[in-house]
VOROLO-591846 format. One record per residue: residue in three letters; chain; z, x, y of N, C-alpha, C in turn. Coordinates in steps of 0.001 Angstrom, whole numbers, padded with zeros to 6 digits, always signed. Each point is the difference from the previous one (the first is absolute). Last residue first. Layout:
{site 'ALA' 'A' {Z X Y} {Z X Y} {Z X Y}}
...
***
This chain:
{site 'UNK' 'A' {+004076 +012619 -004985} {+000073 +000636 +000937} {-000400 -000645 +001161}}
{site 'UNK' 'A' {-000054 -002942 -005078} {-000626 +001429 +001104} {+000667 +000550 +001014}}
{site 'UNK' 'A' {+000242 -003326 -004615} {+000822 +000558 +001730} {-000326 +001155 +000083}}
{site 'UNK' 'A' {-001958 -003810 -003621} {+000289 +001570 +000239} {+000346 -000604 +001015}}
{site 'UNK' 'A' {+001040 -004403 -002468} {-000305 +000683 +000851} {+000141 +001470 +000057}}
{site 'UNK' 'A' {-001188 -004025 -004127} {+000962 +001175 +000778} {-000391 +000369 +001477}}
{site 'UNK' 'A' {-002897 -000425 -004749} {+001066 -000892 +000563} {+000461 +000651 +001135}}
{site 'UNK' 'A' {-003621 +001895 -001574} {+000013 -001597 -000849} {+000602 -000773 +000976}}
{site 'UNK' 'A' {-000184 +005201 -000308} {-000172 -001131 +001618} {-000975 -000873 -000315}}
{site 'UNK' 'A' {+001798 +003640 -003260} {-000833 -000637 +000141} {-000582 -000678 +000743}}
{site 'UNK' 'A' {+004854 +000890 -000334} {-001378 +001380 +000459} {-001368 +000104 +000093}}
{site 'UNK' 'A' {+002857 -004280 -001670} {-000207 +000762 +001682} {-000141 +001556 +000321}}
{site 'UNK' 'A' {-000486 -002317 -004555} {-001081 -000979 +001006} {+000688 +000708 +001383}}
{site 'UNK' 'A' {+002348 +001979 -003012} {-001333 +000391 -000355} {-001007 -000555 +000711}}
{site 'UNK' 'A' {+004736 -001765 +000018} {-000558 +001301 +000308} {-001315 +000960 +000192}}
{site 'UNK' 'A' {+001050 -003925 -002141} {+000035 -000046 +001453} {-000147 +001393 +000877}}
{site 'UNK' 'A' {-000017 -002239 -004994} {-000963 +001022 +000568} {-000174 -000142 +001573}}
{site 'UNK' 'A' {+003470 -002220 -002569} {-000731 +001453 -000611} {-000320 +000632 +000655}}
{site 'UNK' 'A' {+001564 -004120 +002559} {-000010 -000078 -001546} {-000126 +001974 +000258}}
{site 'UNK' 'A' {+000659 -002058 +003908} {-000392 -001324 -000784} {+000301 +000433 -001614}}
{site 'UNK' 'A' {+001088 +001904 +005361} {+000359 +000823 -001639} {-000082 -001500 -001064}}
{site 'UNK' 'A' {-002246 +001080 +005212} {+000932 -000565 -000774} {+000123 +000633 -001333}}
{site 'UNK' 'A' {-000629 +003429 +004509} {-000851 -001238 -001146} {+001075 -000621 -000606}}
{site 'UNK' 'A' {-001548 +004190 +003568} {+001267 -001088 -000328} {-000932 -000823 -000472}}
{site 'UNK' 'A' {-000999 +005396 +000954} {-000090 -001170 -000709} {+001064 -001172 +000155}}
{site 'UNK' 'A' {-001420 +005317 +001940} {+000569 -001276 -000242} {-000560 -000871 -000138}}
{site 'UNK' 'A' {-000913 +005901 -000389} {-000375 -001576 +000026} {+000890 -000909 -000557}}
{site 'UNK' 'A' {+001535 +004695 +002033} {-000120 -000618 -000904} {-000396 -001332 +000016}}
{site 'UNK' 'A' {+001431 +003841 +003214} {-001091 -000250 -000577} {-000711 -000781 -001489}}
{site 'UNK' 'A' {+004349 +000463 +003020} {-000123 +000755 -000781} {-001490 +000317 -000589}}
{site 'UNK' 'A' {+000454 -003082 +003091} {+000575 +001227 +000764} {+000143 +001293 -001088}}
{site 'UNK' 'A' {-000865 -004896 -001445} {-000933 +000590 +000399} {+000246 +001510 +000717}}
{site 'UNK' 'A' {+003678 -002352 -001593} {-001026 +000639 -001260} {-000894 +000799 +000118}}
{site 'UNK' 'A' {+002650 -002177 +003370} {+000761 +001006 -000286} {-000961 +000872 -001208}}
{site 'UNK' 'A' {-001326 -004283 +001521} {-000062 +001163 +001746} {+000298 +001235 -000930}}
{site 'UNK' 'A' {+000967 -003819 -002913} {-001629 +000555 -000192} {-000152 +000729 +001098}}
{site 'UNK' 'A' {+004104 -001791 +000114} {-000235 +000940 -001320} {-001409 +000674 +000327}}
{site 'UNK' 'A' {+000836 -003603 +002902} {+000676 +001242 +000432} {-000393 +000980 -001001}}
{site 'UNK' 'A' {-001712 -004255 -001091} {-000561 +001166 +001075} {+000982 +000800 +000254}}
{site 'UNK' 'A' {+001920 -002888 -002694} {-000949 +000762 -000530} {-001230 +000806 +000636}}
{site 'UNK' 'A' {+003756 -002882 +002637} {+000583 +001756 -001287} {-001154 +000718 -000458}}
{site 'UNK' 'A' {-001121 -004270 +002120} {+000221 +001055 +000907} {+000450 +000984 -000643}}
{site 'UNK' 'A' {-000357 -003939 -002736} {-001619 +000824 +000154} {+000484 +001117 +001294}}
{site 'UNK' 'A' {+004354 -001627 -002394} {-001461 -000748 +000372} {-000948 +001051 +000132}}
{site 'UNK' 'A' {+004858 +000767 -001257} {-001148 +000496 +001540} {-000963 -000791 -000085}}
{site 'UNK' 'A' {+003079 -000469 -003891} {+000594 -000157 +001346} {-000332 +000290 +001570}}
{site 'UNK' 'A' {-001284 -003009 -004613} {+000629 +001416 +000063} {+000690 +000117 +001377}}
{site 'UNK' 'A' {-001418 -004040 -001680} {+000438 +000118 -001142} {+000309 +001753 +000457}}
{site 'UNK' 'A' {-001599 -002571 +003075} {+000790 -001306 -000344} {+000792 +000718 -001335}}
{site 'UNK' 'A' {-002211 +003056 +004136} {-000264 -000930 -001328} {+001179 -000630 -000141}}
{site 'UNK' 'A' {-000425 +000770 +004790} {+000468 +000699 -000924} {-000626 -000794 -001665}}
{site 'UNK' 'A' {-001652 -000118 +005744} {+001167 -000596 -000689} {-000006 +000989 -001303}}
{site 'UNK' 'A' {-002943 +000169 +004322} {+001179 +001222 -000203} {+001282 -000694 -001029}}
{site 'UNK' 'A' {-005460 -000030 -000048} {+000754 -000528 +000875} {+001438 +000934 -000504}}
{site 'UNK' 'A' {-005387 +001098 -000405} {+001299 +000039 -000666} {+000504 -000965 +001169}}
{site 'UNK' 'A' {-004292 +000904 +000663} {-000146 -000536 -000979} {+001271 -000302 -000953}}
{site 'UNK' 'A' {-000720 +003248 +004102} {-000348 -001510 +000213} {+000078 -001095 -001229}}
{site 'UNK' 'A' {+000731 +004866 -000645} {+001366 -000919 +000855} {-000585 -001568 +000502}}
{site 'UNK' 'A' {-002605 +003715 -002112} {+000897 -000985 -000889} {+001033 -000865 +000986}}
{site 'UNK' 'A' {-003571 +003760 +001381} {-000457 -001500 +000259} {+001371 -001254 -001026}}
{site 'UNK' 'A' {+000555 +004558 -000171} {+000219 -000048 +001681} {-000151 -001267 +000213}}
{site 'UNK' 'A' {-000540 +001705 -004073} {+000979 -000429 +000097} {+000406 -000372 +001346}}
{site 'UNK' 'A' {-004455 -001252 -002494} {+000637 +002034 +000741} {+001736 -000891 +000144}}
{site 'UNK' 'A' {-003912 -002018 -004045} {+001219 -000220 +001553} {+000591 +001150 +000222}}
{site 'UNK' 'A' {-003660 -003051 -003981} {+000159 +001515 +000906} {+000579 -000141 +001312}}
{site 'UNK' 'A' {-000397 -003951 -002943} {+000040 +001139 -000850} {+000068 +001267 +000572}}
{site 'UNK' 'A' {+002201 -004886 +000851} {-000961 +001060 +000813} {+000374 +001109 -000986}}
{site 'UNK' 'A' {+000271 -005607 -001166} {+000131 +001707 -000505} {-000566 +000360 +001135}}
{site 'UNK' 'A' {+001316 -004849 +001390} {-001020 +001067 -000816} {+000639 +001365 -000282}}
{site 'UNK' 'A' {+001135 -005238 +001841} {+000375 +000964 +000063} {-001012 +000735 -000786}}
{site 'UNK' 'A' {-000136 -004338 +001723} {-000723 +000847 +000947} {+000587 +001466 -000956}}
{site 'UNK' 'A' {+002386 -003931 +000418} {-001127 -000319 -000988} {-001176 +000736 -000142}}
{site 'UNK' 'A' {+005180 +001944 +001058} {-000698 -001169 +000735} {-001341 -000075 -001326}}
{site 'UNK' 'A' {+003328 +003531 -000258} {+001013 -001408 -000027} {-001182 -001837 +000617}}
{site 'UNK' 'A' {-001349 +005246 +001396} {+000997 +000031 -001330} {+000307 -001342 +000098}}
{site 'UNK' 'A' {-003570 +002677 +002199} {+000671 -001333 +000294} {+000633 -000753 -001101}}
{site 'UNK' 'A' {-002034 +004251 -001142} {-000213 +000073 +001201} {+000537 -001835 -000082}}
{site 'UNK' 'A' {+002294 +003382 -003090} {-001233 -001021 +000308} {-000111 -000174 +001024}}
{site 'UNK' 'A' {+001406 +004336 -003929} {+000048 -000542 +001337} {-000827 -001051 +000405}}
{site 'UNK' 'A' {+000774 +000979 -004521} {-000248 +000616 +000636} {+000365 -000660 +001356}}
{site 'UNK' 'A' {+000450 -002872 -003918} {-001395 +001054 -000120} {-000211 +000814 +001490}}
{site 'UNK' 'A' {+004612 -001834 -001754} {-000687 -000012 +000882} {-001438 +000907 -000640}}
{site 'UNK' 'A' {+004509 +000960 -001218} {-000129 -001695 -000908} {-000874 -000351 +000759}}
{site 'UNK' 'A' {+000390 +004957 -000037} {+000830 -000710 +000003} {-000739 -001087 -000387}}
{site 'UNK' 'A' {-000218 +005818 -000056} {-000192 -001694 -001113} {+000776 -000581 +000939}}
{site 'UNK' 'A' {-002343 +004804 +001132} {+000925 -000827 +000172} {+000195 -001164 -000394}}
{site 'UNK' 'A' {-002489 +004945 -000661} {-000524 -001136 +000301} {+001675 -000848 -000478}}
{site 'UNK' 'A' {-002063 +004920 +001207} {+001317 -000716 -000188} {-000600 -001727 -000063}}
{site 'UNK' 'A' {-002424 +005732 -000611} {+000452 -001630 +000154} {+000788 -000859 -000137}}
{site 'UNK' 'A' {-000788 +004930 -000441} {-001037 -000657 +000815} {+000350 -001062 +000145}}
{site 'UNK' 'A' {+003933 +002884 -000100} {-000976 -000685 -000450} {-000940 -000908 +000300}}
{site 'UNK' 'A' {+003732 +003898 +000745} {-000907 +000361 +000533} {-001352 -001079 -000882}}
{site 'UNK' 'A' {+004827 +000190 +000038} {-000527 +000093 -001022} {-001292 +000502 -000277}}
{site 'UNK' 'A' {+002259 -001302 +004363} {+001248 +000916 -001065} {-000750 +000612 -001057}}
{site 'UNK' 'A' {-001801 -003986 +002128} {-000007 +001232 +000591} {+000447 +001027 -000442}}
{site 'UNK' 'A' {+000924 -003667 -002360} {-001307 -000145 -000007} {-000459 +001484 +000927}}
{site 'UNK' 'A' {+004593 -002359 +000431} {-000294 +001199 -001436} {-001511 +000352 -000457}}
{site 'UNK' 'A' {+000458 -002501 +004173} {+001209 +001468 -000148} {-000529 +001040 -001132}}
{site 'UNK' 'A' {-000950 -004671 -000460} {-001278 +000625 +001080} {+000376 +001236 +000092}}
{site 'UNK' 'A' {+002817 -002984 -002506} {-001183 +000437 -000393} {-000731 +000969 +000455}}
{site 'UNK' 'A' {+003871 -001966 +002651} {+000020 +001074 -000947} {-000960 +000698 -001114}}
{site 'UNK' 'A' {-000155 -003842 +003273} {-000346 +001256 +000625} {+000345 +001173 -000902}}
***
């Protein structure tokens, strides 16, 4: 949530968020799981559960919170995996990644 803060603060168009996940999945952990490339945050709660990454510490619920806090600032969100280089670039691009909409 501190990104997102300093993202508001900073008044920047965009915050896009790295973790070890291509973005938010719709039926995470099953054979069924998929990228959702476009998600309001209202609709995120169905698609999150309430456990914690294995390697950070909010899981996919933190990174919606951030992205409430980004979007409020008016700044387009991004969550994407961080594979290589040009990850970045593939999620502004909406290659990779889930935008979070409003």
């Amino acid at each position: 949530q501190l990104a997102a803060m300093l993202a508001v603060a900073l008044q920047a168009e965009r915050l896009v968020l790295l973790t070890s996940q291509d973005g938010i999945q719709r039926d995470f952990g099953t054979a069924t799981q998929a990228r959702i490339a476009r998600l309001s945050v209202a609709d995120a709660a169905q698609h999150i559960d309430e456990s914690v990454s294995v390697g950070g510490t909010g899981g996919a619920r933190s990174k919606i919170q951030a992205a409430d806090i980004a979007l409020a600032g008016h700044a387009a969100v991004v969550i994407a995996q961080v594979a290589d280089e040009t990850s970045i670039q593939q999620a502004i691009d909406g290659v990779i990644g889930t935008t979070v909409v409003e």
